[in-house]
C-alpha positions in Angstrom: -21.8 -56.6 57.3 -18.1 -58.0 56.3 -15.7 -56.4 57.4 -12.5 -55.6 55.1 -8.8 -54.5 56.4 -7.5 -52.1 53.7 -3.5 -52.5 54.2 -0.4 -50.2 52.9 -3.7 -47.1 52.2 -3.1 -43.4 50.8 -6.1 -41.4 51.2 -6.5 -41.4 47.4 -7.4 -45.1 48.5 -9.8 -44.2 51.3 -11.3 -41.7 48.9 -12.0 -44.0 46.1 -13.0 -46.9 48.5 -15.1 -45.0 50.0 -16.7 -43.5 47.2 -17.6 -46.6 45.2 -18.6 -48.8 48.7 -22.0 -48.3 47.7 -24.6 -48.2 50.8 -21.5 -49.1 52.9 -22.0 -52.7 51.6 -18.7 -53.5 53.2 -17.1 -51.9 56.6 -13.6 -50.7 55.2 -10.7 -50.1 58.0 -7.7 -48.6 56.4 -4.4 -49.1 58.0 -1.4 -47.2 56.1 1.6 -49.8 57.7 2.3 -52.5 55.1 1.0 -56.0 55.6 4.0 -58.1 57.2 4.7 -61.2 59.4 5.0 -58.3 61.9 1.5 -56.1 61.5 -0.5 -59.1 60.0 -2.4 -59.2 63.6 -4.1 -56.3 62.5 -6.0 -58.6 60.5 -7.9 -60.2 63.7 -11.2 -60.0 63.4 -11.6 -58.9 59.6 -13.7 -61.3 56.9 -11.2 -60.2 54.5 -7.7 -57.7 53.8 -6.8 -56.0 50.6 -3.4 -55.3 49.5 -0.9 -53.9 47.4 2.4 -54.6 45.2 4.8 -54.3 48.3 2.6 -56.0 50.6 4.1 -59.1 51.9 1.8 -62.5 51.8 4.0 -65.5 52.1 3.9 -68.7 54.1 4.4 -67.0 57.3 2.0 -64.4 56.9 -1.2 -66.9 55.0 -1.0 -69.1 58.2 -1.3 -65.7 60.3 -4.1 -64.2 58.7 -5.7 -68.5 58.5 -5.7 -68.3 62.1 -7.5 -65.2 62.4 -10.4 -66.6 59.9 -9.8 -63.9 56.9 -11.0 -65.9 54.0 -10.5 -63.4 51.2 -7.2 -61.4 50.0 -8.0 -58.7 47.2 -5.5 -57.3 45.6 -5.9 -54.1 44.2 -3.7 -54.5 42.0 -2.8 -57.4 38.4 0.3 -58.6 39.5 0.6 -61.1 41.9 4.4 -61.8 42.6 4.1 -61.2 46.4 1.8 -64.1 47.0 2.4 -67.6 47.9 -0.2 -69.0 46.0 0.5 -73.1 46.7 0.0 -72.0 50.3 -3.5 -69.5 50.0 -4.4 -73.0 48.3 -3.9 -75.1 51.3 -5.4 -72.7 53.8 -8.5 -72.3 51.1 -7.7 -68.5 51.4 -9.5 -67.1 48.2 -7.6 -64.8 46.0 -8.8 -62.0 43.8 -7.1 -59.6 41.7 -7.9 -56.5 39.6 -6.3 -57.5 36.3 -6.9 -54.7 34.0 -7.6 -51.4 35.8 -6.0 -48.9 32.5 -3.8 -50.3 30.4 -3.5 -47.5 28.8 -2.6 -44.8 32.5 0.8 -47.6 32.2 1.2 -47.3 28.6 1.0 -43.4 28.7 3.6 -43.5 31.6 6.0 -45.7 29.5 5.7 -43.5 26.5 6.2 -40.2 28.8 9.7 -41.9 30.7 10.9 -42.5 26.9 10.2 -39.1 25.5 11.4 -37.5 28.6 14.6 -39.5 27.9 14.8 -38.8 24.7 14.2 -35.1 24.6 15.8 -34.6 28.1 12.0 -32.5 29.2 13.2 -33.0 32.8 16.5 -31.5 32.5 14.8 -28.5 29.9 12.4 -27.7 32.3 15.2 -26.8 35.2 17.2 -24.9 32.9 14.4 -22.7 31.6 13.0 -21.8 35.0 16.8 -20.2 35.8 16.3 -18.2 33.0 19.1 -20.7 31.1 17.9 -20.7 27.6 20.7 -22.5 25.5 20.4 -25.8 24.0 23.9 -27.5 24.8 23.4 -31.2 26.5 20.1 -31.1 25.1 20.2 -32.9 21.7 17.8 -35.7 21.7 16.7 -38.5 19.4 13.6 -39.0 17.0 11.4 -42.2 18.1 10.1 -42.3 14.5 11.8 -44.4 12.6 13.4 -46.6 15.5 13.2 -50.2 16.6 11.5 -51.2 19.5 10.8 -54.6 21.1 8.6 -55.2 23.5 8.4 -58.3 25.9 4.7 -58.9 26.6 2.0 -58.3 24.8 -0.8 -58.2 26.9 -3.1 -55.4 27.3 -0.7 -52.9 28.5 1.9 -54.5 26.0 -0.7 -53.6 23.3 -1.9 -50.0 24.0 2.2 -49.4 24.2 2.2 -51.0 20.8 -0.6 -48.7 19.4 1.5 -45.2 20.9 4.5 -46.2 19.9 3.2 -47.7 15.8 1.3 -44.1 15.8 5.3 -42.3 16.1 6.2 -44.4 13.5 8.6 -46.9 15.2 9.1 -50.6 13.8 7.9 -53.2 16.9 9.0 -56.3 17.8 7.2 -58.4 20.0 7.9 -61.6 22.1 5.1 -63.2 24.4 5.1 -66.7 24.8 1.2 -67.0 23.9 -0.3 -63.8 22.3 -3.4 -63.5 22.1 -5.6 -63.0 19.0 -5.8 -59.2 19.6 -2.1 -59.0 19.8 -1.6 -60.9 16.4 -3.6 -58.6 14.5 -1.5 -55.4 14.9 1.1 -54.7 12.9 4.1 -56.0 14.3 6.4 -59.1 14.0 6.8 -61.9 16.6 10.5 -62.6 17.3 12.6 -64.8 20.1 13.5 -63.0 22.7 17.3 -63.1 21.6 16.0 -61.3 19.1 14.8 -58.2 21.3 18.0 -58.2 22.7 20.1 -57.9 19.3 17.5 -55.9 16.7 16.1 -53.1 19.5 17.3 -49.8 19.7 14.7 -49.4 22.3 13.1 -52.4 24.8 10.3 -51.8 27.2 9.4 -54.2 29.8 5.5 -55.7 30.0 5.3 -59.0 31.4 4.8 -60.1 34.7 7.5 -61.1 37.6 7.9 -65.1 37.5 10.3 -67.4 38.0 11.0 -67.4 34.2 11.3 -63.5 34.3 13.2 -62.8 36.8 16.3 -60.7 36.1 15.0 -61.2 32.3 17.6 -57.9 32.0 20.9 -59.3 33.1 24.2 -59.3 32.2 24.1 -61.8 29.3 21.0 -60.4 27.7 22.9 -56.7 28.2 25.7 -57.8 26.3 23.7 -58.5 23.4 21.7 -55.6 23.1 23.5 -53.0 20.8 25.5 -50.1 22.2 23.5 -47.2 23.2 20.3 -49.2 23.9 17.5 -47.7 25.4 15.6 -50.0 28.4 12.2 -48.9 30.0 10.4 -50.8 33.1 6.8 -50.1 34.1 6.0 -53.3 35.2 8.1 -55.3 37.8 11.5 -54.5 39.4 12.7 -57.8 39.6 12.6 -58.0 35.6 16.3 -56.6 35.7 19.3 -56.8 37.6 20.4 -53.6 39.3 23.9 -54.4 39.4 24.1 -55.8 35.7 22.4 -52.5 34.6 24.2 -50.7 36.4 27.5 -52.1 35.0 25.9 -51.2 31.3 24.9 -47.9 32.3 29.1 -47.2 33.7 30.5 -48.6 30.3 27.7 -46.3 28.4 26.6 -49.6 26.5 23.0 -48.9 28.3 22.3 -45.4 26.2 19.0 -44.6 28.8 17.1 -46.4 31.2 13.8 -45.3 32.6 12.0 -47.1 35.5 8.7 -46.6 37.4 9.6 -49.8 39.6 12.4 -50.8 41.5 14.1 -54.3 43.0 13.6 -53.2 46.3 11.1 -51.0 45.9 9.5 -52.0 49.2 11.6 -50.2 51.3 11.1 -46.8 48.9 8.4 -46.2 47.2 5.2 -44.5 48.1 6.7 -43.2 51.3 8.4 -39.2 51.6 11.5 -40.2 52.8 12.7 -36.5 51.8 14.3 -35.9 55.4 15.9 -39.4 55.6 19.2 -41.0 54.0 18.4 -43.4 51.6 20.1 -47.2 53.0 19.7 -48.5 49.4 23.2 -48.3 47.7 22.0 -49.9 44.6 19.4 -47.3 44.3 21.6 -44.0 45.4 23.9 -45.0 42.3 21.5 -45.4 40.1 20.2 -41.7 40.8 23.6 -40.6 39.9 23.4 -41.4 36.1 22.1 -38.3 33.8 20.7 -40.6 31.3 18.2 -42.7 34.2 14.8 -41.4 34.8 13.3 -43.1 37.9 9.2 -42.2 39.0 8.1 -44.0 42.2 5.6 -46.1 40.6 3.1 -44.2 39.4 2.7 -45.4 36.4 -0.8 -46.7 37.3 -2.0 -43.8 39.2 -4.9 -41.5 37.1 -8.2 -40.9 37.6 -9.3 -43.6 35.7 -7.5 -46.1 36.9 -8.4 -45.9 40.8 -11.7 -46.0 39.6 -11.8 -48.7 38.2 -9.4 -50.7 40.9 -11.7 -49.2 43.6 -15.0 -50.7 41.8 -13.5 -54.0 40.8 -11.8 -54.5 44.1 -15.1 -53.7 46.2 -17.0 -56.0 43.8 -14.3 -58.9 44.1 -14.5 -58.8 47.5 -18.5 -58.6 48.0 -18.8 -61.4 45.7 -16.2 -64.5 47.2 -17.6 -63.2 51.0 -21.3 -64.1 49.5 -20.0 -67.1 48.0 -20.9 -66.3 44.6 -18.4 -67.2 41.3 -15.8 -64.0 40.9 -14.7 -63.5 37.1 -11.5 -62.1 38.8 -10.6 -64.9 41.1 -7.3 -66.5 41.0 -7.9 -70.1 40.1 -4.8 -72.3 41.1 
């Protein structure tokens, strides 16, 4: 039986492991610190680790886990960012991802963080349960009829596409290489100066990459029109804190709603509710009434952990065996 090191688990990860390890196939160990050069010798004596978004895998860490003969890392997760894939490669440490677990859980959340924003539900909600019924500081905006331009259009880039099409906005897309699906809904293919200038509204779907990296910045910011409206469910490093938070001071940034953070690492999925937060990037950004922050959540339904527990425990059973792995990172 191999055995697998589940690092950085919740116990809605033991229970959907668990639950979908059929037979106990696999002997799952679930360790909640996060993987690091400094816990990575919890790793001795495992066949193969899974991981998350904020789990560290770099250089350091590969030749750890080399040494301790792990020959598979699953990633229950699609993005990839946080792994030094040029040196898994020279180990011949197999890779495997979940790429699609619910697009549409992440395009549900990035329609909820705009209307939220736009309708000010959050603030709403407060008021009514203090018996505060009057409707001053809560004038919103329609979606319908707005411009909105998306960069990426992959699966979760699409089902955001279909929402927001079915509210009646114009979409504008840019994605270096769309695929066929993408082309045939109804939407135009711009450059992505053109996202910056023409949106009244941008949401973020593309992955974290050298090319991406502070995509949102302050050049791109200044050419966005006043008021804009900026949503990120998919990769802190996509934007600048310090830029955004320089549009967000001179009001040129309208609303901006995140489910991911720069630093996120040291924050999210943790209750740090009796601690003092370090981050001063962060603490300011809670201080604006137009920025809605959720500690990326955006993937977390039902549905989703399903299928990220199935395809993960299948990934895994299938590189240990030696067999060919649909979802294996080929580099």
């Amino acid at each position: 039986m191999y055995k697998v090191a589940i690092f950085s688990s919740k116990k809605y990860d033991q229970q959907f492991l668990d639950q979908f390890n059929q037979n106990n196939a696999l002997a799952l160990h679930y360790f909640e610190s996060r993987l690091t050069y400094q816990t990575a010798e919890l790793a001795q004596g495992y066949d193969a680790i899974c991981v998350f978004v904020n789990d560290v895998i770099d250089q350091q860490v590969l030749k750890q886990l080399d040494r301790f003969g792990v020959r598979v890392i699953a990633l229950r997760c699609a993005g990839f960012n946080n792994l030094d894939l040029k040196a898994a490669k020279s180990l011949d440490i197999k890779i495997c991802r979940v790429p699609e677990y619910s697009p549409e859980a992440v395009a549900e959340h990035t329609i909820g963080l705009l209307l939220t924003l736009s309708r000010k539900f959050h603030k709403a909600y407060l008021r009514v349960r203090e018996n505060n019924f009057a409707l001053d500081g809560l004038m919103g905006f329609n979606l319908h009829g707005k411009t909105v331009g998306v960069i990426g259009c992959g699966k979760i880039g699409q089902a955001t596409i279909k929402i927001l099409l079915g509210f009646g906005c114009t979409v504008i897309c840019h994605d270096p290489a769309p695929s066929a699906e993408a082309k045939a809904l109804e939407i135009e293919f711009v450059d992505q100066d053109d996202i910056f200038s023409r949106a009244d509204i941008i949401t973020l779907h593309c992955p974290l990459t050298p090319n991406t990296r502070h995509i949102i910045n302050r050049s791109s910011i200044a050419q966005m029109k006043s008021g804009v409206v900026i949503i990120n469910t998919s990769r802190g490093g996509l934007i600048d804190s310090e830029a955004i938070i320089k549009g967000l001071k001179t009001r040129h940034i309208g609303f901006l709603g995140m489910d991911v953070y720069e630093l996120e690492s040291e924050l999210f999925f943790e209750d740090l509710s009796a601690d003092i937060i370090q981050d001063d990037v962060f603490t300011r950004l809670l201080t604006f009434p137009n920025v809605l922050i959720t500690g990326h959540q955006g993937f977390f339904t039902e549905e989703a952990l399903i299928t990220i527990a199935r395809t993960t425990l299948d990934n895994i059973q299938l590189l240990l065996d030696g067999q060919p792995c649909d979802n294996e990172l080929v580099y």
